[in-house]
C-alpha positions in Angstrom: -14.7 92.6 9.0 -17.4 90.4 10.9 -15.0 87.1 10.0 -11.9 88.7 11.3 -14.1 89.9 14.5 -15.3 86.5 15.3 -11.5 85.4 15.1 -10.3 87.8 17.5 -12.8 87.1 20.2 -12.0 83.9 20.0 -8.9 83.9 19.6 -8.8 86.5 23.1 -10.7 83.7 24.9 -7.9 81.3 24.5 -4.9 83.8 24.7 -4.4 83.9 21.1 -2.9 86.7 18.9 -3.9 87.6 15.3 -1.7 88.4 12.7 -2.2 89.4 9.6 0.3 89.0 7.0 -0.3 90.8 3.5 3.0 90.6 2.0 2.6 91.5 -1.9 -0.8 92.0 -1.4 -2.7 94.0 -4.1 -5.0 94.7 -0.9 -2.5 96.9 1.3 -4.9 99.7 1.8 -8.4 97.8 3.0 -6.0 95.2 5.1 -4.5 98.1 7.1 -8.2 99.4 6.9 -9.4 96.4 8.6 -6.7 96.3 11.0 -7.2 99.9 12.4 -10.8 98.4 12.9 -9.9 96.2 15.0 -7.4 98.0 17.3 -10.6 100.8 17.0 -12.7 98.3 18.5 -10.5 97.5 21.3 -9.0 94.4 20.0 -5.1 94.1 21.3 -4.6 90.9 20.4 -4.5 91.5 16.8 -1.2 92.8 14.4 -0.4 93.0 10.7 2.6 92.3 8.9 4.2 94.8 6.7 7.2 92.8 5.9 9.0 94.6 2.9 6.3 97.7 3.4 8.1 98.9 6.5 8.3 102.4 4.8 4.6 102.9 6.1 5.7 102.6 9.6 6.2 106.2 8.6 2.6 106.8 8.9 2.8 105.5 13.0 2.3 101.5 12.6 5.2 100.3 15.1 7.1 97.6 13.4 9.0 94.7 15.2 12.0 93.2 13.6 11.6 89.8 12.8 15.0 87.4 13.0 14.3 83.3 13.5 16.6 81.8 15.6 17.7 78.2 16.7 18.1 74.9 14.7 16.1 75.3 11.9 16.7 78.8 11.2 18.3 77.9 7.5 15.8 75.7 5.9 13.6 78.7 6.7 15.5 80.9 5.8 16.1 79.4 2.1 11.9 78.7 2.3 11.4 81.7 2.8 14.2 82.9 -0.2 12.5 80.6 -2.5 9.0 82.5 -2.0 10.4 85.8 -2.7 13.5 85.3 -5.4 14.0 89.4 -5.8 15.3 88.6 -1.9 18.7 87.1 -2.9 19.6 90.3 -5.0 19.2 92.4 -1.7 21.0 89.8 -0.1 24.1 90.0 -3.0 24.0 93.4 -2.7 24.5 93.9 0.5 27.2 91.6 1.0 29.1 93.4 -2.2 28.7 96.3 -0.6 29.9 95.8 2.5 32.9 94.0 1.4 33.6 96.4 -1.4 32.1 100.0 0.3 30.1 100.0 -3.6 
C-alpha cells in the first residue's frame, strides 16, 4: 500500500491519474482492498479497472464504459482480441444473435 501511496502523490503533483487494471487477476479481492484505501485516504486521482468483472459494480464501484475511437481503433482492437481469445466467442455470439434473434 506504501508503493501505490507514493505513486498517487506524485502522480497528484503533476495532474496525473492512477489506474489500476487487474483484469484476470487471481488478486481481485486485496486490489479492490487497496483501492478503497486509497479513495479512504482522500486520493481522487486514483481508479481501478474491472473490465470483464463489471458484475461487482453491483457492490457500488461506478463503472465507465470504455470504447477507443479514431484511427487506430482496429489494430487495438484485434491487440486487444489476441490477449483475451475467449473475447471473439462473445463477439460470434453476439453477432449470431442478433442476426438470427438465437
Amino acid at each position: 500500500m506504501e508503493h501505490l501511496r507514493t505513486i498517487v502523490i506524485a502522480a497528484e503533483r503533476h495532474g496525473g491519474f492512477v489506474r489500476i487494471d487487474m483484469d484476470g487477476s487471481a488478486l481481485i479481492d486485496q486490489t479492490l482492498d487497496v483501492f478503497e484505501h486509497a479513495l479512504a485516504d482522500g486520493h481522487r486521482n486514483v481508479g481501478v479497472v474491472l473490465q470483464s468483472y463489471l458484475y461487482r459494480t453491483a457492490a457500488g464501484y461506478g463503472a465507465r464504459v470504455y470504447v477507443p475511437f479514431g484511427s487506430e481503433w482496429f489494430p487495438y482492437f484485434m491487440r486487444r482480441l489476441a490477449e483475451c481469445p475467449s473475447n471473439v466467442g462473445f463477439i460470434i455470439r453476439s453477432a449470431l444473435y442478433e442476426q438470427h434473434g438465437k
